[in-house]
C-alpha positions as CSV (number, residue, x, y, z in Angstrom):
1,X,0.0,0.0,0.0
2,X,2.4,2.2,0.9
3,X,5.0,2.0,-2.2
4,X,1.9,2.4,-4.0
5,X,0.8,5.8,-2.4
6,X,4.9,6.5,-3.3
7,X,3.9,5.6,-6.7
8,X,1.1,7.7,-7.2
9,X,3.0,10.9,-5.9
10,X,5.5,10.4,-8.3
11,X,3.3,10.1,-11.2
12,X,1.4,12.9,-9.8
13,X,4.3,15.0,-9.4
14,X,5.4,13.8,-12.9
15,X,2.2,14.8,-14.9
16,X,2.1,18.5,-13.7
17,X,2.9,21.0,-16.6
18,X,4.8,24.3,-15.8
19,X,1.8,26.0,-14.8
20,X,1.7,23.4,-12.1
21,X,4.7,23.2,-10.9
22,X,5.1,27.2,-10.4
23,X,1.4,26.6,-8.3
24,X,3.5,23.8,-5.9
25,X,6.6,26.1,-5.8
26,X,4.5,29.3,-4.9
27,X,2.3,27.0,-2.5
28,X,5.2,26.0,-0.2
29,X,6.7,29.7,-0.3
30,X,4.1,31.4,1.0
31,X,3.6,27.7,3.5
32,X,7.4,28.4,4.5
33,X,7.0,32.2,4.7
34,X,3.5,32.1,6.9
35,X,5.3,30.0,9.6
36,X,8.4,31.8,9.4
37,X,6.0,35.5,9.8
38,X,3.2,34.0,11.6
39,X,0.7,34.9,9.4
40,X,-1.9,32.5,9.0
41,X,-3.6,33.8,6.1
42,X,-0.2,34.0,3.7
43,X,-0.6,30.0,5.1
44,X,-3.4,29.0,4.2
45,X,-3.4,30.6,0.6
46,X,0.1,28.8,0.6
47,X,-2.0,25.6,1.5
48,X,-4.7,26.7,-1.2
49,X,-1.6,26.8,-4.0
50,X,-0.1,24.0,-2.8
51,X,-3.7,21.9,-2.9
52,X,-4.9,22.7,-6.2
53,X,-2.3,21.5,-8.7
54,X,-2.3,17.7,-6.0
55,X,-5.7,17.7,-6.2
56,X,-6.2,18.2,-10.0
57,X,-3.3,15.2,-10.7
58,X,-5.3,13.4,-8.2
59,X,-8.5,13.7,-10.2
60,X,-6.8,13.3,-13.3
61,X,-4.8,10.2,-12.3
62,X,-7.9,8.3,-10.9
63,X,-9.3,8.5,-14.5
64,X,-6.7,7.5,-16.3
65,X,-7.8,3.4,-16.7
66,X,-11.5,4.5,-17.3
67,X,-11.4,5.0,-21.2
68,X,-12.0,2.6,-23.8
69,X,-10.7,2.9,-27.0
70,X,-12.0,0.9,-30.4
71,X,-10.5,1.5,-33.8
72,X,-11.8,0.8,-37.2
73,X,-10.7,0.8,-40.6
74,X,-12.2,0.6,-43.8
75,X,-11.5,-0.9,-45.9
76,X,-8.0,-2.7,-44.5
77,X,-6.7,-3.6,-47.8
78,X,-6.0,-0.6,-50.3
79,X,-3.9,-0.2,-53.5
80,X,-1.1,1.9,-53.8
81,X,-2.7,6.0,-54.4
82,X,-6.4,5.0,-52.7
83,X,-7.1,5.8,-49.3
84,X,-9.2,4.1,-46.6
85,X,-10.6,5.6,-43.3
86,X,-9.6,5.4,-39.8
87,X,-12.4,5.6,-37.0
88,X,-11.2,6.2,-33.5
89,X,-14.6,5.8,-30.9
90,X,-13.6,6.6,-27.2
91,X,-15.6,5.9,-24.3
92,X,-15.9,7.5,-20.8
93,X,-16.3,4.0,-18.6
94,X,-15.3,6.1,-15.3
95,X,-17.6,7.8,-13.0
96,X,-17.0,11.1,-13.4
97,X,-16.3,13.6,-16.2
98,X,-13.0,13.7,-17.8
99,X,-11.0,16.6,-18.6
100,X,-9.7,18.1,-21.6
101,X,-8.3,15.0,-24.0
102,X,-5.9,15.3,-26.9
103,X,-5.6,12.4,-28.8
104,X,-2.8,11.5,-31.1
105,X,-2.4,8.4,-33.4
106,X,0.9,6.9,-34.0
107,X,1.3,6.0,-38.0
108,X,3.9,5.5,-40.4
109,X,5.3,8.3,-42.7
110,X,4.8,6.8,-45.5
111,X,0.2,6.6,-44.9
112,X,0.5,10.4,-43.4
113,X,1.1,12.4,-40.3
114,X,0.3,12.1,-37.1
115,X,-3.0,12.7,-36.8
116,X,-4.2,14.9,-33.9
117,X,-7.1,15.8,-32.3
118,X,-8.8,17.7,-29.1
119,X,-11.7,16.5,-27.5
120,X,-13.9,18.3,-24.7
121,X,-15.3,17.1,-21.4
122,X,-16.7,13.9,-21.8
123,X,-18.9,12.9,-19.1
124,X,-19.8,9.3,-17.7
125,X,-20.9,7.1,-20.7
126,X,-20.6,9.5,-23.3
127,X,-19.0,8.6,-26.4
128,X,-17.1,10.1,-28.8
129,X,-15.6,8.9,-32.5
130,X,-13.3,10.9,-34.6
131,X,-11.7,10.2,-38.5
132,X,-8.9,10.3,-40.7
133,X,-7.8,9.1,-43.9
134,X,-4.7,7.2,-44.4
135,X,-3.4,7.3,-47.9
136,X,0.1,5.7,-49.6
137,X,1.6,6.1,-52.5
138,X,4.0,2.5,-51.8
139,X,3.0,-0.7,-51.2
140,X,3.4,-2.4,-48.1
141,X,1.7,-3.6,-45.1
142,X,1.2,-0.4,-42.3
143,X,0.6,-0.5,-38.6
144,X,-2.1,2.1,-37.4
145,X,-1.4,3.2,-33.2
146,X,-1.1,2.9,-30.9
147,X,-3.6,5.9,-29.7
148,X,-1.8,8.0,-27.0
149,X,-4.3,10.1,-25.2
150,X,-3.2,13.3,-23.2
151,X,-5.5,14.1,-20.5
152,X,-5.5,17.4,-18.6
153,X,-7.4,19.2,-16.5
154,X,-9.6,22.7,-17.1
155,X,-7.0,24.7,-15.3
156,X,-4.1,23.4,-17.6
157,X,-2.4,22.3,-14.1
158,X,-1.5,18.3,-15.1
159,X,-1.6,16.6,-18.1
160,X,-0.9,12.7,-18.0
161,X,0.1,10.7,-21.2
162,X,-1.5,7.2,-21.8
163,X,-1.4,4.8,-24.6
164,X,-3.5,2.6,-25.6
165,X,-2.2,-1.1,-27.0
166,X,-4.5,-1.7,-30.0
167,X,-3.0,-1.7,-33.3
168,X,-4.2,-2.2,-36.8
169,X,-2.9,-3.4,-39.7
170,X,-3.6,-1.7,-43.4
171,X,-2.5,-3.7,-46.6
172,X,-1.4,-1.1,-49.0
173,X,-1.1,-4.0,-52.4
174,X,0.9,-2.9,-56.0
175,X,-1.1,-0.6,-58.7
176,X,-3.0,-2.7,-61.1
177,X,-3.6,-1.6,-64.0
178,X,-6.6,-2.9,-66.5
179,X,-5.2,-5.3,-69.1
180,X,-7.0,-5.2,-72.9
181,X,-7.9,-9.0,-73.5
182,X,-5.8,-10.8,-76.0
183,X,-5.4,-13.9,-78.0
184,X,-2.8,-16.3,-76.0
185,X,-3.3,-19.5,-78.1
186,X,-6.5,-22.2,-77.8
187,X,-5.1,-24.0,-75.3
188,X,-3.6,-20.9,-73.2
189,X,-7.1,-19.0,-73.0
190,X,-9.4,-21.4,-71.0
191,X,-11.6,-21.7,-74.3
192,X,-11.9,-23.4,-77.4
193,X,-11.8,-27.2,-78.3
194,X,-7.9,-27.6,-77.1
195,X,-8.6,-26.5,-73.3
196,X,-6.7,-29.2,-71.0
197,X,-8.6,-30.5,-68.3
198,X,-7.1,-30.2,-64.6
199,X,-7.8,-33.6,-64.2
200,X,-6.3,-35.4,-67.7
201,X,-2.9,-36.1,-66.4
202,X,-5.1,-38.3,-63.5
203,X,-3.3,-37.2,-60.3
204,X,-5.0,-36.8,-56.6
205,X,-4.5,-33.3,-56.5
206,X,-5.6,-32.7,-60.4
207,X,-9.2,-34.5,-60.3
208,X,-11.9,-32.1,-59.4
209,X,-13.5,-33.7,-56.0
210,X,-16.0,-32.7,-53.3
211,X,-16.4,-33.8,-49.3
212,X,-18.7,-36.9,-49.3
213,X,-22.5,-36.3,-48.7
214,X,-25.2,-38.9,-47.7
215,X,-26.7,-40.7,-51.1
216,X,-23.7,-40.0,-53.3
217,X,-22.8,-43.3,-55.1
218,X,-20.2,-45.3,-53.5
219,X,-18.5,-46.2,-57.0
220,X,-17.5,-42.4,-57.5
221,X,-15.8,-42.1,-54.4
222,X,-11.7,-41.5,-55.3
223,X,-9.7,-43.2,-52.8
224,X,-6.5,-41.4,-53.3
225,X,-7.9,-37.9,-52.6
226,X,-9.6,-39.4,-49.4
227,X,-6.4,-40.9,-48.0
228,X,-4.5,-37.5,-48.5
229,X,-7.7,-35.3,-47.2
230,X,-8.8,-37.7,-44.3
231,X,-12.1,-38.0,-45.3
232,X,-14.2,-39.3,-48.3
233,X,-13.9,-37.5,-51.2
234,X,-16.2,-38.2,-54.4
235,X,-15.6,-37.2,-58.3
236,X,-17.9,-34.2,-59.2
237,X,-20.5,-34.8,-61.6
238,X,-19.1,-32.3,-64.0
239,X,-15.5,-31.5,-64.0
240,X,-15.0,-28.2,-65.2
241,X,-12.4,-27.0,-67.8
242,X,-9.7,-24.8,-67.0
243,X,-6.1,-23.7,-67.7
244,X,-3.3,-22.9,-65.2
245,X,-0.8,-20.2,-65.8
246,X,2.6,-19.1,-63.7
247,X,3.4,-15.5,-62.9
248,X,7.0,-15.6,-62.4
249,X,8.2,-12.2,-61.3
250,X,12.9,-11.7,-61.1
251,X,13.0,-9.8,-57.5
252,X,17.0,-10.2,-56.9
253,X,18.2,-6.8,-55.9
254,X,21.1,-6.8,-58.3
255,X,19.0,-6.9,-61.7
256,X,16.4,-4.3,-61.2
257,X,17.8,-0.2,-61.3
258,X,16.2,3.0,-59.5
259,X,15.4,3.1,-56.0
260,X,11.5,3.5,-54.0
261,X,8.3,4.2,-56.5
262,X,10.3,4.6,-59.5
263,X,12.2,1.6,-59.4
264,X,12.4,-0.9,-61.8
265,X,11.5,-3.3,-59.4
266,X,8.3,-1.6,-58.4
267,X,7.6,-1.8,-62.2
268,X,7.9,-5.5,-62.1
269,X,5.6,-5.9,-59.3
270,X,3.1,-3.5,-60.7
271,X,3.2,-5.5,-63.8
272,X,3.0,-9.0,-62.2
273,X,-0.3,-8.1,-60.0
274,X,-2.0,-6.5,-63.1
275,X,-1.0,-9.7,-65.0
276,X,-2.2,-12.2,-62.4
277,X,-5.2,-10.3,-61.6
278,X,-6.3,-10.7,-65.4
279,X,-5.4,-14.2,-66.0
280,X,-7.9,-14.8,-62.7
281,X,-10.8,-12.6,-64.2
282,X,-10.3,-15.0,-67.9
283,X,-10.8,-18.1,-65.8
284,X,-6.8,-19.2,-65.7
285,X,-5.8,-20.8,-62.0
286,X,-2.8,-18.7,-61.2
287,X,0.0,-18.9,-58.8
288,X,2.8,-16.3,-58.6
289,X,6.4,-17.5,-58.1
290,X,9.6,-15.3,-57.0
291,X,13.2,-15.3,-58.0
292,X,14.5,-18.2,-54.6
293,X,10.7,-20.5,-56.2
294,X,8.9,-19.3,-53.7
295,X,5.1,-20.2,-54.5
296,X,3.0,-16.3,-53.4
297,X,-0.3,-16.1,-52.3
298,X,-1.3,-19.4,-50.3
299,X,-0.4,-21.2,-54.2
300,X,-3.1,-21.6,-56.9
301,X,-5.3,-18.9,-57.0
302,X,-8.5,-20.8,-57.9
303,X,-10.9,-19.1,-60.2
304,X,-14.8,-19.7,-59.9
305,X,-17.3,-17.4,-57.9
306,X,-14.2,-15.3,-56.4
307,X,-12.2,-15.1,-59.7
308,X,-12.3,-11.5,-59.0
309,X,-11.2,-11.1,-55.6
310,X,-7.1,-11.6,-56.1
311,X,-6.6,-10.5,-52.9
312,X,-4.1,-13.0,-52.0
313,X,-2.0,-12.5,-54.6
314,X,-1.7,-8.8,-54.0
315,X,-1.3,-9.0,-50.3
316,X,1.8,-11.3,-51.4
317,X,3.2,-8.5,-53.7
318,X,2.8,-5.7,-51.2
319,X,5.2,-7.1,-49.1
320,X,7.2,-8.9,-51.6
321,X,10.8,-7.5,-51.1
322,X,14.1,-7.9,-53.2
323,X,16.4,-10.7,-52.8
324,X,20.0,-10.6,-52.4
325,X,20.9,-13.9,-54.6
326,X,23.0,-13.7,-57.1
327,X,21.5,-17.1,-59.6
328,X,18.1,-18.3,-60.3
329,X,19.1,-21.9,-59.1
330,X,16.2,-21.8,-56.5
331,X,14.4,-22.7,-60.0
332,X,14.3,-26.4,-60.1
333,X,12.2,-28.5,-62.4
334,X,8.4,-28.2,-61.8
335,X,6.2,-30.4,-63.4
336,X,3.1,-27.9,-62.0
337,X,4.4,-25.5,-64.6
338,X,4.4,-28.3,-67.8
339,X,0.3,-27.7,-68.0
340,X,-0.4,-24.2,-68.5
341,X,0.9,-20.7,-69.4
342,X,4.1,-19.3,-68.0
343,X,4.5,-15.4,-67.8
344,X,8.0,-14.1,-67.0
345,X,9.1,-10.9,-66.0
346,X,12.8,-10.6,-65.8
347,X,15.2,-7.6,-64.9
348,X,19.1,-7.7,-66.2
349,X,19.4,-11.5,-67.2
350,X,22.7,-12.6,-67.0
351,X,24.3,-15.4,-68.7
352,X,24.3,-17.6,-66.1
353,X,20.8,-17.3,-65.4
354,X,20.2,-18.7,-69.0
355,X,20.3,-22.3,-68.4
356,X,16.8,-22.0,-66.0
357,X,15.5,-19.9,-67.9
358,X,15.7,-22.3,-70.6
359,X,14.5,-24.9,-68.0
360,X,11.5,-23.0,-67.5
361,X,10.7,-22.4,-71.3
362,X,11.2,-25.8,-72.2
363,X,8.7,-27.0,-68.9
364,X,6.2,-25.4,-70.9
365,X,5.1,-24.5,-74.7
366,X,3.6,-21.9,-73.6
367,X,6.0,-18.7,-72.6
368,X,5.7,-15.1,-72.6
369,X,8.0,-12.3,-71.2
370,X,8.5,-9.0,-69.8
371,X,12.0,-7.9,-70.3
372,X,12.8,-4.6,-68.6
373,X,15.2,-2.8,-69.7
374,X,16.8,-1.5,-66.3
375,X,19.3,0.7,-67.9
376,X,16.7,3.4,-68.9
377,X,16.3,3.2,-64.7
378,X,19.2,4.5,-63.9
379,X,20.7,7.6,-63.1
380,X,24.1,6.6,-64.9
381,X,23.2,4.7,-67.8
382,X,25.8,2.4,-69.1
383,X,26.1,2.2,-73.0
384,X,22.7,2.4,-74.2
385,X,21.1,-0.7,-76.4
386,X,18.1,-1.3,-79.1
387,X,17.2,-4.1,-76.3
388,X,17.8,-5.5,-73.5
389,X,20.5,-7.7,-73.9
390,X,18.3,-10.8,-72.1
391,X,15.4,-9.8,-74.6
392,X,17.6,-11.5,-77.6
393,X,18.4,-14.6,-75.7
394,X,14.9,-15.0,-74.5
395,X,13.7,-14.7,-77.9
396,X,16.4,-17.3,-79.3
397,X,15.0,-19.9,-76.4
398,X,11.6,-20.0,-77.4
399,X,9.6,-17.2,-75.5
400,X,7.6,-14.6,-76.8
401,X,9.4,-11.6,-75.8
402,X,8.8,-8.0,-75.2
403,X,10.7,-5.2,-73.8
404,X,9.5,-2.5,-71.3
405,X,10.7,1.0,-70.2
406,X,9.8,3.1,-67.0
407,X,7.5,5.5,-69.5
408,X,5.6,2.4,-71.3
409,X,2.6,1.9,-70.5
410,X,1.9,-1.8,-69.5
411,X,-1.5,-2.3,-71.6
412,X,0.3,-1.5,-74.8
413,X,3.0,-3.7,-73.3
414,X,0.0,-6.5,-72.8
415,X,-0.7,-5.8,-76.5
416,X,2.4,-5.8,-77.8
417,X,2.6,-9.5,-76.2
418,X,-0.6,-10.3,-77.8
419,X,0.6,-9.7,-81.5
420,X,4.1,-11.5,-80.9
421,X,1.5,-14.6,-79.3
422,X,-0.3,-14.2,-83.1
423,X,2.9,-14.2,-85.2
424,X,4.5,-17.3,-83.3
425,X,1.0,-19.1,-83.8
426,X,1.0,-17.9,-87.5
427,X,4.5,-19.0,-88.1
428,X,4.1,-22.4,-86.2
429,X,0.7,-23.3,-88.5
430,X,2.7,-22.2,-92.0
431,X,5.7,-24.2,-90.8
């Protein structure tokens, strides 16, 4: 009991502003100076002094666990140049009124400043709920708070500093930008009479099953996708048609040029969320890989009633950061990749990275690429080239190749892809 009286004192003697402290100091002069003269009435205004300041951290103090804080935000995922709102709703839970409260949350530079506000007496139960927007022009994933909360009282004699714990979290994910729908080749698009199956190469994890349900014929049940699921699975009446397609996006540090927004890298990741968002939307199961073959976003994206909603995928490329290797031998064989479309986008390729890229090209016969070409990135351009040196070798392997700059615009990029698709598929049927 007692070191927590000690406590108190100090935390009431801590909290009082300037104005407080000079009450305390000329409360114990004119105490000191009273006794010392014998007059009782310079005393007792010293006592007066001396009791108003104690008695205002004392009122201030026993209020200081009686709020309640809850934050909201909406939405909590945002691209890059949107913003979202941030609701703070107090609550008096103490008996009596509070004082004058300032409120200030804690947020990153890169969503805003600090916002601050000022709220008025807020008596027992009342509530009170202020805004702000948060708004970010990088991706990333950004912790809101905590909320400190100043509270003082009418006289301006103590102000006491609490935080709050509660945090929130705001995905900021890459721009995407809308793609114009091209031709990538019957078997690529999802459509036409060439459209693989998921389940034709007859694997557990490629037949189209569902969870067991009372009456379902015993004969359709597939034993090998109940064994790895634990339960009994059964083939779907109708297996549906549908194509799978790799987003493979070069994040090693050392090929990409510029530095924050304007970065080539940023470029790449802009490029592989508008990509894999539109290969979702036409019905492709998509998965995005990085440079160490690292599957993003929880694996296949599967398309169906949610084909829109790529939110894992983006929330994987918000916080997708560079790498510091120096090869692409991370990039073993994968026979996942053997059955659709594979979509590179490659920085500086270098020639050892040339024997997987190879690998991947000839995984698939079905390769498109990105190349950018990072020396129009930086601020000391080596000797300029018609191409990106990589863009020649990627063409010589087998993959329909285009190059990209920091001022082209990624749909005429998309379309420039499209016609190379058309004149490989033209040159294929005459040959």
């Amino acid at each position: 009991m007692a070191a927590s009286r000690r406590s108190s004192l100090r935390t009431a003697l801590g909290s009082l502003t300037l104005r407080g402290r000079a009450f305390v100091s000329a409360g114990v002069t004119a105490v000191l100076c009273g006794l010392v003269f014998s007059l009782d009435d310079l005393s007792r205004m010293g006592v007066f002094l001396l009791s108003l300041p104690l008695l205002a951290a004392a009122l201030v103090i026993r209020g200081r666990h009686k709020l309640a804080l809850v934050r909201s935000v909406s939405p909590l995922r945002i691209g890059v140049g949107q913003s979202a709102e941030v609701s703070l709703h107090l609550r008096n839970e103490g008996r009596g009124p509070t004082g004058l409260l300032l409120l200030e949350e804690q947020v990153p530079y890169s969503v805003g400043t600090r916002p601050r506000f000022v709220l008025d007496r807020m008596p027992p139960t009342w509530e009170r709920t202020v805004s702000y927007r948060i708004r970010s022009d990088v991706r990333g994933r950004f912790t809101l708070g905590p909320v400190t909360v100043r509270a003082a009282d009418p006289f301006g004699l103590v102000e006491l500093d609490r935080a709050f714990r509660s945090t929130a979290t705001v995905t900021v994910t890459p721009k995407v930008v809308a793609l114009p729908p091209i031709s990538l080749n019957g078997s690529w698009t999802g459509s036409g009479d060439n459209r693989p199956r998921d389940f034709a190469g007859g694997s557990a994890e490629d037949v189209t099953v569902r969870e067991y349900r009372r009456g379902d014929d015993l004969r359709r049940v597939h034993w090998r996708a109940s064994a790895h699921a634990g339960e009994l699975m059964v083939r779907r009446e109708e297996q549906p048609w549908q194509s799978r397609a790799t987003v493979f996006i070069d994040n090693r540090a050392h090929v990409h040029r510029g530095s924050g927004a304007a970065s080539s890298l940023e470029y790449a990741v802009s490029a592989a969320a508008s990509i894999a968002a539109h290969l979702v939307q036409r019905g492709f199961r998509t998965r995005l890989l990085s440079a160490s073959g690292t599957s993003l976003g929880e694996g296949w994206h599967e398309a169906g009633a949610t084909a829109t909603d790529t939110g894992p995928l983006l929330e994987a490329l918000a916080v997708l950061a560079p790498e510091t290797a120096q090869r692409l031998d991370a990039l073993g064989p994968d026979e996942t990749h053997a059955r659709g479309l594979v979509v590179g986008i490659f920085g500086d390729l270098a020639a050892t990275d040339q024997a997987v890229v190879n690998r991947l090209r000839h995984e698939t016969p079905n390769a498109i690429a990105l190349v950018l070409d990072v020396d129009r990135w930086s601020r000391t351009p080596g000797p300029r080239h018609e191409e990106p040196p990589g863009l020649r070798s990627l063409t010589a392997s087998g993959w329909r190749a285009v190059a990209a700059g920091p001022q082209d615009p990624l749909p005429s990029k998309w379309r420039e892809v499209g016609v190379a698709v058309r004149r490989s598929t033209a040159g294929e049927r005459v040959s």
